[in-house]
Each structure stands twice: as C-alpha cells, then as structure tokens.
C-alpha positions as CSV (number, residue, x, y, z in Angstrom):
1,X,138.6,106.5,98.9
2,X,135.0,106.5,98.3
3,X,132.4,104.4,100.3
4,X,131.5,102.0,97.8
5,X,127.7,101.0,99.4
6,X,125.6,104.1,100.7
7,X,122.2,104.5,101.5
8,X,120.5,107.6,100.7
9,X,117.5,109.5,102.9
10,X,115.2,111.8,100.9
11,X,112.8,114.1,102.7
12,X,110.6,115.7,100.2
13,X,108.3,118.6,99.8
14,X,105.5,117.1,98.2
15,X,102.7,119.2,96.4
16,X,99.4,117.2,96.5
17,X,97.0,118.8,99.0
18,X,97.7,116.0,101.6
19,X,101.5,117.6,101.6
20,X,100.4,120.3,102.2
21,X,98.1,120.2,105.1
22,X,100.6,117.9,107.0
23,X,103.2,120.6,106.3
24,X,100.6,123.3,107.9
25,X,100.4,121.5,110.8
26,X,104.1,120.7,111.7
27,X,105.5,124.1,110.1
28,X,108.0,122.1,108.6
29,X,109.1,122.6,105.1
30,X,109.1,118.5,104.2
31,X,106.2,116.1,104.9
32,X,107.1,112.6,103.1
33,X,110.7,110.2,103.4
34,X,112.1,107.9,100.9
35,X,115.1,105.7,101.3
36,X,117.3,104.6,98.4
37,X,120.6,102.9,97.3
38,X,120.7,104.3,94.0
39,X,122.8,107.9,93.9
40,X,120.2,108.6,90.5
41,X,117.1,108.4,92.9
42,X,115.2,106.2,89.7
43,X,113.7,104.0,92.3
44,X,112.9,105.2,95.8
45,X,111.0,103.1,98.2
46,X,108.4,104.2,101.2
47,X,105.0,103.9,102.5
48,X,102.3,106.3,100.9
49,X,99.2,106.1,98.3
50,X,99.7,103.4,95.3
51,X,97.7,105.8,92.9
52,X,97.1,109.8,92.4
53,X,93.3,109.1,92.7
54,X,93.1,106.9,95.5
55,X,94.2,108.7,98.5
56,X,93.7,105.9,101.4
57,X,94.9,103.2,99.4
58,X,98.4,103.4,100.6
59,X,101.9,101.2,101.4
60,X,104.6,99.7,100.4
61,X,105.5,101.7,97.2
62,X,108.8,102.0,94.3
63,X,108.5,105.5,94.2
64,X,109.4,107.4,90.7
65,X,111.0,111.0,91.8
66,X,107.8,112.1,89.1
67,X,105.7,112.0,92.1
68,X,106.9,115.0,93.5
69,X,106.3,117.5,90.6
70,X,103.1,118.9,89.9
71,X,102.8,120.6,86.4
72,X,105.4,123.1,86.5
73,X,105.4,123.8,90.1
74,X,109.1,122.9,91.4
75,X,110.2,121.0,94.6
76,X,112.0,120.8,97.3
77,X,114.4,118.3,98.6
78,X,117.0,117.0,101.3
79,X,119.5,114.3,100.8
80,X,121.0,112.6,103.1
81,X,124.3,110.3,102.4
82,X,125.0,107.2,105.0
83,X,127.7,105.2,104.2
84,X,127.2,101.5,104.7
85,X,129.7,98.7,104.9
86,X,129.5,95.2,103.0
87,X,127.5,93.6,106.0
88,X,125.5,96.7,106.1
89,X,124.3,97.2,102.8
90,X,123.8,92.8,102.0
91,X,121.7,92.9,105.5
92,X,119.2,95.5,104.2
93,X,119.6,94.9,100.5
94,X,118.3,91.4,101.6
95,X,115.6,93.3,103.7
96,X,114.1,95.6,101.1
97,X,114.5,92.8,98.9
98,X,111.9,90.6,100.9
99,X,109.4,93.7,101.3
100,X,109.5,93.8,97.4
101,X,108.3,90.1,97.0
102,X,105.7,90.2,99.7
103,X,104.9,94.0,98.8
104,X,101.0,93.2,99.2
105,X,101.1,92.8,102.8
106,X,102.5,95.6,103.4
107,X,99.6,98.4,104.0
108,X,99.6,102.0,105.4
109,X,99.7,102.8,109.1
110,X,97.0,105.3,109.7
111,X,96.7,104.6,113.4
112,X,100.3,106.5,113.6
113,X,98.7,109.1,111.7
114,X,96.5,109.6,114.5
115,X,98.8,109.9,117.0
116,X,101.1,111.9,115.6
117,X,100.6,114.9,117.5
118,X,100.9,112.8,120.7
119,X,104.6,112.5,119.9
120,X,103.5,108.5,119.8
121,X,104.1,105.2,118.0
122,X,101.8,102.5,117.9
123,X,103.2,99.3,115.9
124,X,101.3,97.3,113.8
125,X,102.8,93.8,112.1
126,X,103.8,95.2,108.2
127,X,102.6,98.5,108.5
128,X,104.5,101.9,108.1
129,X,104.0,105.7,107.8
130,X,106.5,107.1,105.6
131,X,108.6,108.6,108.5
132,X,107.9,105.8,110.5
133,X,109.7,103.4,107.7
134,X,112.7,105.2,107.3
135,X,113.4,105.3,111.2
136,X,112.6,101.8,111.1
137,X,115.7,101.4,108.6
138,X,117.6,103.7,110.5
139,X,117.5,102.1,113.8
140,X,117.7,98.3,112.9
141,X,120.2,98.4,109.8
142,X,122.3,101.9,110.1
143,X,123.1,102.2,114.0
144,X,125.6,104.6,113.8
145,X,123.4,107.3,112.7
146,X,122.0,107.4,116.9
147,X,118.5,106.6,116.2
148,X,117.1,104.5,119.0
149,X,114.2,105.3,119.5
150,X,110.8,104.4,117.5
151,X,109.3,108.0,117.1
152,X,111.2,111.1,116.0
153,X,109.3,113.6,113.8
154,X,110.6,114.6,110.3
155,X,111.9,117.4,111.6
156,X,113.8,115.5,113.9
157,X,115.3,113.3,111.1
158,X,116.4,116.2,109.2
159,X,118.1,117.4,112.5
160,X,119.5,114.1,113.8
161,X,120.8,113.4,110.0
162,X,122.8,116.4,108.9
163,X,126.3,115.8,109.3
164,X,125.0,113.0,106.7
165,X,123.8,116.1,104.5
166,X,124.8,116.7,100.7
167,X,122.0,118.4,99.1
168,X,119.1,120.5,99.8
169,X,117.5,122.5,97.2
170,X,115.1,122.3,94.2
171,X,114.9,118.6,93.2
172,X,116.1,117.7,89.8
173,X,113.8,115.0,88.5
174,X,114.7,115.3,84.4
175,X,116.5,112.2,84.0
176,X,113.9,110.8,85.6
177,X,111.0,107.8,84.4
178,X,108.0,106.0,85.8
179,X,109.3,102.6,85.4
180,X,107.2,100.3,87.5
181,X,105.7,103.3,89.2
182,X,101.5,102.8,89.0
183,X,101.2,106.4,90.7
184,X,99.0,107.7,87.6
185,X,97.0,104.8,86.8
186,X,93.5,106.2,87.4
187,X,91.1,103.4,89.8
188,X,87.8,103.5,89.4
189,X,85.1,104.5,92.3
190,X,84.4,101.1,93.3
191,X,88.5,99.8,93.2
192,X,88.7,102.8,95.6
193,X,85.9,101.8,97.6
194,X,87.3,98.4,97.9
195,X,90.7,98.7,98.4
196,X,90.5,101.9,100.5
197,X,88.1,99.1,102.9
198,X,90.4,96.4,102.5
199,X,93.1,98.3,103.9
200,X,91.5,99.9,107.1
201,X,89.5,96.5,108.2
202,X,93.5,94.8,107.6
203,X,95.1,98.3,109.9
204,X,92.3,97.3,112.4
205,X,93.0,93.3,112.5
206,X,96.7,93.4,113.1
207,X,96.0,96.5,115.5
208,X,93.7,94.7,117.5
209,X,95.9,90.7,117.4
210,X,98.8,93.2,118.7
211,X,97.0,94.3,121.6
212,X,95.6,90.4,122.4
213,X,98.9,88.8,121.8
214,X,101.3,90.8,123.7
C-alpha cells in the first residue's frame, strides 16, 4: 500500500555563479535544499535570494524548479522520499503553512554562512540557510530519519538520507511554471540597496537580542 502523505528532499545543482563557488569549496556536487510535499516539485520551499538580480536579498522563498536551469545548461538533482503519517504531515503542513503567511519575517541567515567551514551553527530567531532549513524540518517534524543534531553539511544530508533515495539524475523541469515565483522580476539599484540593508541590519538585531537574552 502506498504511503499516502510524503515529504520530499531535493538537493540541487544550481548554476548561478554563487552555486558554483559554494560547490568549489565543499567538492560536493549539490549546494542548495528544498523541501516539498508535492511528488510534481511545482512548488518547493527554502531559504535563498527572492530575485535573480539581487543576490543578498534572500529568505523564505516558493521556489519554481525554473530556477535551476540556466539557458540550455542541464541540472542535477537528488530526491529524497520520507514517508509521513497523518500527525506527521498535519503538524508540518500546519508549520509551512504559518511560514507562508508571515513569509516577510523570515530573512537569510548569513552569519551561518560564515561559519560554515567551522562545522558551526549559530541560531538566529526566523532565519535559515537553505541547508540549515531543511535539517530544521528534519529534526523537529521527521524524527525517524536520525537527525539530531543542528549542523550537518549537505553532504552529510545526502549521506544520512539515502535509504530515503528515489532519484538522482538530470532534473526534469518541462512540466514545470513560475506560478507565484518572483525569481526573474528584475529590482532596481536602489530596491537592492535597500532591501540588501534591511536584511543584514535585521540578521544583526536578532543576532545580537539572542546573545543578550539567553
């Protein structure tokens, strides 16, 4: 009988420049994680930039599977399969669910991005890398995948997820569509400016009222 809720991990091979470097530097063939219910991959969600031209301005994002082709150039991709039961799948549909209607506050956290190579995460109150997100979901809603801890590199995902395993391969993305996906809506210099600001002097504030209110 099949499972009838699953939630599905995607770790992609992403071709902007930013992919690419990250990808240098961990000599791992995927660099960004989205999580998903649907078994189409229409709408993914995860942390990364909001537009193509804006690289800072980054977080909470309903990812189109359009992001990760670049002209012609094909991708890569892993899928991972978890099955969820009923309390399962209502707990975090109800989860994603809030993120969506308070998907402002969410921001980018670049302070992990920093201490990446230290094999360290720092929290910071509604703020996620992209790896960082999906362990996040891992730990508190799917505990039977094992992950207890709060850093594990991609890498490490991939490893710690593969009896959970069903595809790895180019990434078929023709069926797919934009829908409410702002990824290609071009922002001027001075939206950039601002929002790019916005963001960092937020990351900093929540950084800093962690450390005072612990």
């Amino acid at each position: 009988m099949k499972n009838k809720y699953n939630l599905y991990i995607l770790l992609t091979k992403t071709p902007l420049k930013t992919g690419k470097i990250i990808r240098k530097f961990t000599k791992f063939e995927y660099n960004h994680c989205s999580i998903t219910f649907d078994k189409n991959f229409n709408t993914l969600y995860s942390f990364t930039r909001k537009h193509k031209n804006s690289t800072f301005y980054a977080g909470l994002v309903k990812e189109s599977s359009l992001r990760f082709i670049e002209g012609n150039e094909k991708t890569k991709v892993q899928i991972f399969k978890i099955p969820l039961t009923s309390k399962q799948y209502k707990k975090l549909k109800k989860y994603i669910e809030n993120l969506e209607k308070h998907e402002e506050e969410y921001i980018y956290n670049y302070i992990n991005v920093l201490t990446y190579f230290f094999k360290k995460n720092i929290k910071v109150e509604k703020a996620y890398t992209c790896s960082e997100f999906t362990i996040h979901i891992l730990k508190e809603f799917c505990k039977n995948t094992g992950f207890t801890k709060d850093y594990y590199s991609i890498k490490q995902i991939s490893n710690n997820l593969s009896k959970y395993l069903i595809y790895e391969g180019e990434y078929n993305v023709e069926n797919s569509t934009w829908q409410t996906d702002k990824y290609l809506e071009k922002q001027n210099i001075i939206s950039k400016i601002y929002k790019t600001t916005e963001l960092f002097t937020l990351l900093i504030y929540r950084y800093i009222k962690g450390i005072i209110t612990k």
